[in-house]
C-alpha positions as CSV (number, residue, x, y, z in Angstrom):
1,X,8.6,47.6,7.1
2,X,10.7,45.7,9.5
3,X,7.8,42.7,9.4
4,X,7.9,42.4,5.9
5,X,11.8,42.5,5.4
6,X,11.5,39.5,8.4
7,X,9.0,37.5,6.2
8,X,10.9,38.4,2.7
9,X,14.5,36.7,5.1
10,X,12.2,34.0,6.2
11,X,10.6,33.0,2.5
12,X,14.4,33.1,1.0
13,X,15.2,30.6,4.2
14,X,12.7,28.4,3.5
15,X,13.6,28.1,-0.3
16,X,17.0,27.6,0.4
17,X,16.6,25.1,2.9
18,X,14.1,22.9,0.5
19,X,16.8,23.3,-2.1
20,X,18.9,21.4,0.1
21,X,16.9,18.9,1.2
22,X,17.5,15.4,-0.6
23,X,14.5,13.9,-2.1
24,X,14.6,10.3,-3.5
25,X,11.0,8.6,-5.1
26,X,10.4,5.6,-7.3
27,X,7.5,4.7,-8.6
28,X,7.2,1.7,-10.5
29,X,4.8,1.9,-13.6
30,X,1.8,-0.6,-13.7
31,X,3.4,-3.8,-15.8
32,X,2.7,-3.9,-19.7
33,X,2.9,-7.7,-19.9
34,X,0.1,-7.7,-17.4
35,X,-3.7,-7.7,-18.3
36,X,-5.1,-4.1,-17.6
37,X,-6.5,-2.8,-14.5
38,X,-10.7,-3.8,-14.9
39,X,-12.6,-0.7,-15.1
40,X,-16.5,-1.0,-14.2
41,X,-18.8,0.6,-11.7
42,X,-18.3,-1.9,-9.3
43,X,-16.3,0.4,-6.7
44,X,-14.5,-0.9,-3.7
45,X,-16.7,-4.5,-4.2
46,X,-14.6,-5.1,-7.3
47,X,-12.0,-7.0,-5.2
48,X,-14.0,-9.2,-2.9
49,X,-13.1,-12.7,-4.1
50,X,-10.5,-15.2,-2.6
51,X,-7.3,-14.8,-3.7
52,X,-3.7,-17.1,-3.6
53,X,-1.6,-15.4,-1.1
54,X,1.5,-16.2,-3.0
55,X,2.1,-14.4,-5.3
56,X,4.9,-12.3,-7.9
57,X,6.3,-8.4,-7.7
58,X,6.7,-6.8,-10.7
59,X,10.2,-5.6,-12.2
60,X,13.1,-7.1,-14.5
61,X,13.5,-10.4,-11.5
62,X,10.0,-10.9,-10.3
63,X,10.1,-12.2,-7.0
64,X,7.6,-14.0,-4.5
65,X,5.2,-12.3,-2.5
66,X,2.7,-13.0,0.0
67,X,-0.6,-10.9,0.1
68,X,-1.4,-11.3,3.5
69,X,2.3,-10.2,4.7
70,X,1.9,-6.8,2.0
71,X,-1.0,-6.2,4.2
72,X,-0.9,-7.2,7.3
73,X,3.2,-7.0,7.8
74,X,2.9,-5.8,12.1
75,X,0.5,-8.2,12.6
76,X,2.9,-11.2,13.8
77,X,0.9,-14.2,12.1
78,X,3.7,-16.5,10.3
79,X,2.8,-15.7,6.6
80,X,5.0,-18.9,5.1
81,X,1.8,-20.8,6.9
82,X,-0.6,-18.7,4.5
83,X,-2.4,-20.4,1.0
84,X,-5.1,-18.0,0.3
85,X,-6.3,-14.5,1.5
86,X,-10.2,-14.1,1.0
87,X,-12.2,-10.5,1.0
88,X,-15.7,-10.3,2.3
89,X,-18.1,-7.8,2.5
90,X,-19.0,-7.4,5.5
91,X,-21.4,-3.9,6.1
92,X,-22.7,-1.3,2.9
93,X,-19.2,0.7,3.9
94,X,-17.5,-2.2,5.3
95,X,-15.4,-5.4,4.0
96,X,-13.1,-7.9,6.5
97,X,-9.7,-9.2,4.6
98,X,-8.9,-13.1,6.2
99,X,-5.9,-14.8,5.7
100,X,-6.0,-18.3,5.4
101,X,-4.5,-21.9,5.6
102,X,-6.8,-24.2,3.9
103,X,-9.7,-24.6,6.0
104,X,-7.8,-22.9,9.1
105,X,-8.3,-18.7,9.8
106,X,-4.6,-17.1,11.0
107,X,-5.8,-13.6,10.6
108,X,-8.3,-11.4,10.1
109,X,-9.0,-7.5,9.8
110,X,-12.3,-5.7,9.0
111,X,-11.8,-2.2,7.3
112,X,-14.5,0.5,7.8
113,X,-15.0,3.6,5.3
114,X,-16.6,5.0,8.4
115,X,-13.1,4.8,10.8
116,X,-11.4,6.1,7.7
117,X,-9.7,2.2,7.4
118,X,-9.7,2.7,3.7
119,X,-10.6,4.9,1.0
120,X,-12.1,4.2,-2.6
121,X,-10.6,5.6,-5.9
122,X,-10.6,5.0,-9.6
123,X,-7.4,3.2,-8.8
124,X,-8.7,0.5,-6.5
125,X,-9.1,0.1,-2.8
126,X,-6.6,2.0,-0.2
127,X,-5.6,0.8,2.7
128,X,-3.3,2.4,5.6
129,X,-1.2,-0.7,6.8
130,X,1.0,0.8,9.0
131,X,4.0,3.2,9.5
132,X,7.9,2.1,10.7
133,X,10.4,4.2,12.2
134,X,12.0,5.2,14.9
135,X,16.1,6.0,15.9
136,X,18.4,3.9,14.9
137,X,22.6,4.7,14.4
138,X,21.6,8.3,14.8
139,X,18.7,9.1,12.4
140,X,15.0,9.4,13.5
141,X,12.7,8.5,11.2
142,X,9.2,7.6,10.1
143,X,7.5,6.0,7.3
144,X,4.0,4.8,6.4
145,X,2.9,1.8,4.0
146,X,-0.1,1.6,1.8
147,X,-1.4,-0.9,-0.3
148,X,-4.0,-0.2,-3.2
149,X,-5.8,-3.1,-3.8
150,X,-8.0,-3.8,-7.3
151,X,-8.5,-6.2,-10.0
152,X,-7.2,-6.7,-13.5
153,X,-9.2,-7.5,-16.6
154,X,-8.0,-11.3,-16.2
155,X,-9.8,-11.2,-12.4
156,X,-6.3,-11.4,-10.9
157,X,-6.2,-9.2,-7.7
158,X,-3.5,-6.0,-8.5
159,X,-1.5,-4.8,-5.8
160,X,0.2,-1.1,-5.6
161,X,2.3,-1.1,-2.4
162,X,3.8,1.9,-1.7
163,X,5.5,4.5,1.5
164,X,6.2,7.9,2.1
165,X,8.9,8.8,4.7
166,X,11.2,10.9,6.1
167,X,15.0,10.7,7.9
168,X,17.1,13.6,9.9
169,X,20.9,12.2,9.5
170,X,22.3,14.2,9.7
171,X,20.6,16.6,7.0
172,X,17.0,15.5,6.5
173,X,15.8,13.2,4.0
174,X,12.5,12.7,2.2
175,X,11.6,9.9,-0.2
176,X,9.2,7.2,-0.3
177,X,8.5,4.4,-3.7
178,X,5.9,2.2,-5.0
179,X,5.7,-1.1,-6.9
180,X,3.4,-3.9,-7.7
181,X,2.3,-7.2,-6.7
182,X,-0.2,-9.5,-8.5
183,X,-2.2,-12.6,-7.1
184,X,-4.8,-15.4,-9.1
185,X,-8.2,-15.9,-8.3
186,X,-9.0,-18.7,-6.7
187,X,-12.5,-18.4,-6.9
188,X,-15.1,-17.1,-9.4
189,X,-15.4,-13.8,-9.7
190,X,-18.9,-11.8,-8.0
191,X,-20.6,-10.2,-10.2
């Protein structure tokens, strides 16, 4: 009797505490003014092409945005040096994203369905790109980034970026948000 009153306190706890926790998520819906995501039986391949890096957010004040920093933002390359980002298949489960200036390489990642680099969906490619966090003026923190890569009916490449998270100060906080990036072909599309 005494274990379930302990479990009935605890449950009631629990709820309470959850109650109390602030939660804070946006997530930006996918642009009407931009073509619609391309849906085929391509899979993961869909987005191998070479794509400007530059490119524009999505939102009431679009703003520049570089592909290769969305993606590779802890990899300490200088991204204002960047003009294209190509994807290349590399392996059956296995492509290599390279970030470019002109004729000269500044980065480059392969990303293998078999390390769990990435995952495929109906939405488009996803990719783990990191996490940020830490203590700073009394919090402790983490958060991690993703980016969902595909392609729109127009061949541009379509960008979801998006993080989770969590913060203790002093009450704990959970949120994360989303938004989206798109970027033009700069090559013909594989077929």
């Amino acid at each position: 009797m005494k274990l379930q009153q302990s479990q009935a306190k605890l449950g009631a706890t629990l709820i309470f505490v959850c109650l109390l926790v602030p939660c804070c998520y946006f997530n930006e819906r996918y642009p009407a003014q931009w073509a619609p995501p391309k849906q085929g039986d391509n899979g993961c391949w869909a987005i191998l092409g070479t794509y400007r890096d530059t490119g524009e957010t999505s939102g009431k004040d679009p703003s520049r945005v570089s592909l290769g920093a969305l993606i590779f933002y802890q990899a300490g390359y200088d991204s204002r040096e960047a003009t294209s980002v190509k994807i290349a298949k590399l392996t059956e489960d296995s492509f290599e994203i390279s970030v470019w200036n002109g004729e000269q390489r500044l980065y480059s990642q392969a990303f293998s369905q078999g390390h769990k680099d990435y995952e495929c969906s109906p939405k488009g490619v996803r990719i783990f790109v990191g996490t940020s966090g830490g203590g700073t003026s009394g919090a402790v923190g983490s958060e991690r980034h993703y980016v969902t890569l595909a392609v729109n009916a127009e061949g541009s490449l379509i960008v979801e970026a998006s993080s989770k998270g969590y913060a203790v100060f002093p009450l704990p906080l959970v949120g994360g948000g989303s938004y989206w990036a798109i970027f033009k072909r700069l090559d013909t599309p594989v077929r």
